[in-house]
Backbone bond lengths (Angstrom), bond angles and torsions (degrees), N, CA, C in turn:
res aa  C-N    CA-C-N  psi(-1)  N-CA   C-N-CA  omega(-1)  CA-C   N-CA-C  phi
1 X - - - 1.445 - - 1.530 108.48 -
2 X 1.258 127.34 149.47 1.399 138.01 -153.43 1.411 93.06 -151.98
3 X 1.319 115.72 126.12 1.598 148.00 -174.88 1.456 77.67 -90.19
4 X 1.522 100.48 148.75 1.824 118.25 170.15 1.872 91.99 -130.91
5 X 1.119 112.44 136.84 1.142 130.11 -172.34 1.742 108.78 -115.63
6 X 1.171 119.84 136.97 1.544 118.70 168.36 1.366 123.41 -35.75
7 X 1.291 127.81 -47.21 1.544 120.46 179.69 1.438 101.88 -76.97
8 X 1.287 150.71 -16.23 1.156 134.24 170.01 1.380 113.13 -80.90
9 X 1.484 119.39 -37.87 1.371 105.65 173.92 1.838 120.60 -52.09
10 X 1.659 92.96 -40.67 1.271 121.22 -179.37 1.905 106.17 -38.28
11 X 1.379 102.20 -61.53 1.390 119.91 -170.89 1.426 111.38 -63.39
12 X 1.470 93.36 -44.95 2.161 84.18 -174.80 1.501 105.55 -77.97
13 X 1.292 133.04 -11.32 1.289 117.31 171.56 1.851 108.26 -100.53
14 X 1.394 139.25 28.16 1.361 112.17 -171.73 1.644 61.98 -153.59
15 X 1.600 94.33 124.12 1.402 120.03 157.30 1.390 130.16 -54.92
16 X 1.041 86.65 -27.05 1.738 101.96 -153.97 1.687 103.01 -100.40
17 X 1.278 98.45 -11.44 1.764 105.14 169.42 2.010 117.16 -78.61
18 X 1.713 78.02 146.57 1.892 82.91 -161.81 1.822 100.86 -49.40
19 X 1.866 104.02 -39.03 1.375 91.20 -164.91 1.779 113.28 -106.43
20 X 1.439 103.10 56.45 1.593 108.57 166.86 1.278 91.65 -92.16
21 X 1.155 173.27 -87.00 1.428 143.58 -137.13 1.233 122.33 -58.62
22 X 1.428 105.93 -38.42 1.805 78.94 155.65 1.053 129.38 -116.75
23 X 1.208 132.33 43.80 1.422 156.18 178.68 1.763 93.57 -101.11
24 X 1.095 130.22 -37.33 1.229 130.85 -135.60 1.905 78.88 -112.03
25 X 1.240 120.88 -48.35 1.383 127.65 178.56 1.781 112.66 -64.44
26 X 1.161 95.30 -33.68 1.733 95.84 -172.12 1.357 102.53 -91.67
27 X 1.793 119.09 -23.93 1.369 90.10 165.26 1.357 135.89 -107.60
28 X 1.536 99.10 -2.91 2.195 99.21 132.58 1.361 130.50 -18.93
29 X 1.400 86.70 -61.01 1.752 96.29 -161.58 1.514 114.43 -81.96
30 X 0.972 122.15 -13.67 1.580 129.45 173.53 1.551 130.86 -95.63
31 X 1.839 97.40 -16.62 1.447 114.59 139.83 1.221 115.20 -72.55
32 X 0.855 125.64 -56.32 2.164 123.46 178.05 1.385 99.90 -50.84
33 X 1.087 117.73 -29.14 1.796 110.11 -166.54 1.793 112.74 -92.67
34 X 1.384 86.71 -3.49 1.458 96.43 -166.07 1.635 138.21 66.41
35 X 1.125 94.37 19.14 1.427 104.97 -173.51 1.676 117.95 -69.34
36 X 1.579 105.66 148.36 1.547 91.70 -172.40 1.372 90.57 -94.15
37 X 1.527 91.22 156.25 1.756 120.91 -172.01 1.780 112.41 -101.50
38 X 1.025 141.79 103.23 1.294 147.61 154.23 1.251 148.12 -89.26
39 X 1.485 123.77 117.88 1.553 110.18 172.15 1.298 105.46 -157.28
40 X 1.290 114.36 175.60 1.434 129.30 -148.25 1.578 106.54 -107.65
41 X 1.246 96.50 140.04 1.985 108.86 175.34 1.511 108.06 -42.15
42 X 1.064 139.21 -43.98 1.300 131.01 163.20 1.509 105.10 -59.12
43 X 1.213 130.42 -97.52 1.573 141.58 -159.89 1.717 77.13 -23.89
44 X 1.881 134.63 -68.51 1.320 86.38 -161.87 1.375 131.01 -79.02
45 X 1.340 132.26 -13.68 1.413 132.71 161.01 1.354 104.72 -36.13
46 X 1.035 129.22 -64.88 1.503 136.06 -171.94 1.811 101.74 -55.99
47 X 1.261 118.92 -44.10 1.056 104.76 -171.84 1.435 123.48 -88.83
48 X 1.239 109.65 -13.26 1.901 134.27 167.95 1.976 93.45 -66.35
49 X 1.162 112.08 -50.51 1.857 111.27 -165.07 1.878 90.20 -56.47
50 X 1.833 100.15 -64.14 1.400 97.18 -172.77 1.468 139.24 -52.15
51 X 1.130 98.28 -39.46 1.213 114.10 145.74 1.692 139.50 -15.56
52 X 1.787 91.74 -76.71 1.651 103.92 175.11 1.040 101.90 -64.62
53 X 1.389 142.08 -52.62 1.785 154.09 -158.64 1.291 86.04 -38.92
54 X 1.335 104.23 -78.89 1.975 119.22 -139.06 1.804 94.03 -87.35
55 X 1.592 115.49 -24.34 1.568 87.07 -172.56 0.925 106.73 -156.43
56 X 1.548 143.61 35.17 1.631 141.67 63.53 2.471 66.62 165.52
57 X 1.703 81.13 -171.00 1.239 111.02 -177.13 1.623 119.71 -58.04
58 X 1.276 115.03 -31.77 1.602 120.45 173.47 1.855 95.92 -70.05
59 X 0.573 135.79 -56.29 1.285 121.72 -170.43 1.466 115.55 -75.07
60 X 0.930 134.02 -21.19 1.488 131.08 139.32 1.405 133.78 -47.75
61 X 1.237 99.82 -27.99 1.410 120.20 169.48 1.469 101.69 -77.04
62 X 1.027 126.16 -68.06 1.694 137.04 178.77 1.687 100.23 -37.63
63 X 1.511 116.81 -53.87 1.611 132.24 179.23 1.523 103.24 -51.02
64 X 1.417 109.02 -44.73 1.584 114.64 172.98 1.452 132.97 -66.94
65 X 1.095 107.81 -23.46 1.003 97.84 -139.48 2.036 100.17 -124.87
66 X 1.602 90.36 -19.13 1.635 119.50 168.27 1.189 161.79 -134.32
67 X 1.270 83.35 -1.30 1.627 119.89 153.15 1.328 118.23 -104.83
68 X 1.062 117.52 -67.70 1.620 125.53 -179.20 1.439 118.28 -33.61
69 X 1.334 125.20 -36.31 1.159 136.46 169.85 1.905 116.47 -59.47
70 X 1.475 79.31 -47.61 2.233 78.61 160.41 1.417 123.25 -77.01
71 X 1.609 116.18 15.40 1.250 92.92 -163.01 1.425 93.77 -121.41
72 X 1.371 129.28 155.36 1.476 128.31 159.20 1.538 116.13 -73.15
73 X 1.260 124.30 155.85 1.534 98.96 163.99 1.735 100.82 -151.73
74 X 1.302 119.73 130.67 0.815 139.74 -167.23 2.086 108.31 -91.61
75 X 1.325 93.89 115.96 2.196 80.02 -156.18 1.699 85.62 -96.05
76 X 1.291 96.06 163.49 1.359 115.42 -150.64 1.789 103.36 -107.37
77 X 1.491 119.84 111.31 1.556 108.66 -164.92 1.092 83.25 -94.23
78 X 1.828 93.81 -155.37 1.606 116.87 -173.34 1.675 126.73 -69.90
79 X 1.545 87.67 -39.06 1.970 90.48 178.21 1.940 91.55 -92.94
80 X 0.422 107.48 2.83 1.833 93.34 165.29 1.554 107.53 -92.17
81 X 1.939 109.51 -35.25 1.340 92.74 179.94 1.708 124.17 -78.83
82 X 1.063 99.25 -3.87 1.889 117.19 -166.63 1.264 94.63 -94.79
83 X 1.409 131.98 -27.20 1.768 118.82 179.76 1.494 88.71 -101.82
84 X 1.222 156.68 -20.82 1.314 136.78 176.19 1.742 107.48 -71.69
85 X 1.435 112.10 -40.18 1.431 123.89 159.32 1.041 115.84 -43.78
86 X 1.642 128.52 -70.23 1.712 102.45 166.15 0.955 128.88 -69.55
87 X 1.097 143.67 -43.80 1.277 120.87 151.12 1.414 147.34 -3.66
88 X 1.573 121.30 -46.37 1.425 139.68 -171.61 1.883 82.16 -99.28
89 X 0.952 134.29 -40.39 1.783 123.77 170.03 1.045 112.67 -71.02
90 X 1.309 127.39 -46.28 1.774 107.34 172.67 0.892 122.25 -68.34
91 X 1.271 125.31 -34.93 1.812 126.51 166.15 1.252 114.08 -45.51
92 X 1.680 118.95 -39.08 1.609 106.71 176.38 1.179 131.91 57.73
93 X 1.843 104.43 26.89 1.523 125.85 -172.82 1.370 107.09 -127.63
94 X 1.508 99.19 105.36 1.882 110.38 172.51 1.612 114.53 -39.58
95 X 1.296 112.21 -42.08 1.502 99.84 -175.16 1.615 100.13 -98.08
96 X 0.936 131.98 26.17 1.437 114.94 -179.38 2.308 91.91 -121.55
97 X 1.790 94.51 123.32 1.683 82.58 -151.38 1.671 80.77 -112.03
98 X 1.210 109.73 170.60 1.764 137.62 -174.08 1.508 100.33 -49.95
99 X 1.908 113.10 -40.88 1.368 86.14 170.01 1.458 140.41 -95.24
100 X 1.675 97.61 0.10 1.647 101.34 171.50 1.464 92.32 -64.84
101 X 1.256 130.39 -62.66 1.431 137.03 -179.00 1.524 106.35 -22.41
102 X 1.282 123.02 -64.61 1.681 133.33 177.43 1.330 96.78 -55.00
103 X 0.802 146.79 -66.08 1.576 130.88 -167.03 1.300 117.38 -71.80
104 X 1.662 135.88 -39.75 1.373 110.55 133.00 0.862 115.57 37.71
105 X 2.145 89.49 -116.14 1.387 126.29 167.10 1.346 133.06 5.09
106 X 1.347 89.04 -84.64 1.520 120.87 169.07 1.506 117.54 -40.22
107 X 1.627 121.08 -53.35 0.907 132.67 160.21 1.971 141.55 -42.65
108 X 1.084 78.80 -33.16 1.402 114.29 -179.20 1.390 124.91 -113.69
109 X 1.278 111.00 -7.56 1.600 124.22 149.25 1.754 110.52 -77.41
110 X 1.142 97.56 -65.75 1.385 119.77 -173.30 1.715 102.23 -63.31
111 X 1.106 127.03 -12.06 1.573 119.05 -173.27 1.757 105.66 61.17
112 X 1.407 121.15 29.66 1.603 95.35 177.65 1.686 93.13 -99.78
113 X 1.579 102.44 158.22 1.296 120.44 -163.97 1.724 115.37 -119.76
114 X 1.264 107.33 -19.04 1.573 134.03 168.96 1.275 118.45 -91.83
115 X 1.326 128.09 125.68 1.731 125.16 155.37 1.303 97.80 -148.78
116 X 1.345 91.90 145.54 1.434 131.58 172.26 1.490 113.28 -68.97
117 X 1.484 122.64 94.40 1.346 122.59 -157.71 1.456 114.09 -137.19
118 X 1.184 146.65 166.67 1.320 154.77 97.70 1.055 136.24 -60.23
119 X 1.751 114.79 -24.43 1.404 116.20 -160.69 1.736 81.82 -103.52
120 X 1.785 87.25 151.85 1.699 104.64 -167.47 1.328 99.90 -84.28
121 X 1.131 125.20 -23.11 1.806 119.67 -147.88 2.252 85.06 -76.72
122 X 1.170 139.41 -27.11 1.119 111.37 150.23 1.534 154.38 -63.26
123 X 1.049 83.26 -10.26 2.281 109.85 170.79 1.310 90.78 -67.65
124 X 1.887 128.87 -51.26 1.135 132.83 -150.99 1.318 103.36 -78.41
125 X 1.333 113.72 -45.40 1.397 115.70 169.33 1.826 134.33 -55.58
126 X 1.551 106.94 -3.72 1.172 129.73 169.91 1.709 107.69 84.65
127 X 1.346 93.63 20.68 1.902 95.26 175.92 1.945 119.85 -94.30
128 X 0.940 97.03 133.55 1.435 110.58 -176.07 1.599 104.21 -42.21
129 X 1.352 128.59 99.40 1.618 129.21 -171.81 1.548 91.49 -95.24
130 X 1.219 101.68 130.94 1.946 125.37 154.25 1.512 118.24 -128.38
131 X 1.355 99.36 146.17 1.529 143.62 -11.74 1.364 135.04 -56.65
């Protein structure tokens, strides 16, 4: 199982991002491989906002309507949101935000060990980053 993270969704849909080529290649290959796809009720809120910002409502639609359907998503209750909350406060790290914190979680509930990332603060966390 393979965590999908916001900047990767980010990347395989916006051309114009440095890491759509291999965003766009790695998530080929993990459909061919069959791998299951996961992410969390936050990561997609976060990734639906980023989304509209930088590359308007059709591509949210596209996010909706063709991706989302491959993806599992694991929704985020109340005691998941209160330990991802401390979490992102004890860390006491401006760039490290509530929903890297939630996926964590998620991560570490779920035992997955892979995500599909750009953002580093999961390398740091000792999780298997792809591509």
């Amino acid at each position: 199982m393979i965590f999908v993270d916001t900047s990767a969704f980010f990347a395989v849909l916006s051309t114009s991002d440095a890491n759509h080529p291999r965003a766009s290649s790695c998530w080929r290959n993990v459909l061919a491989e069959g791998q299951t796809l996961l992410t969390d009720s936050y990561v997609l809120v976060e990734s639906i906002a980023v989304i509209q910002k930088r590359l308007g409502l059709e591509k949210v639609r596209c996010f909706s309507e063709k991706i989302l359907p491959l993806v599992k998503i694991e929704w985020v209750d109340e005691t998941h949101h209160k330990t991802a909350m401390k979490a992102a406060l004890i860390a006491n790290r401006r760039n490290l935000s509530l929903v890297d914190c939630s996926a964590f979680e998620t991560m570490r509930r779920l035992g997955i060990q892979s995500i599909f990332t750009f953002d580093e603060h999961f390398r740091e966390r000792g999780y298997e980053v792809i591509p």
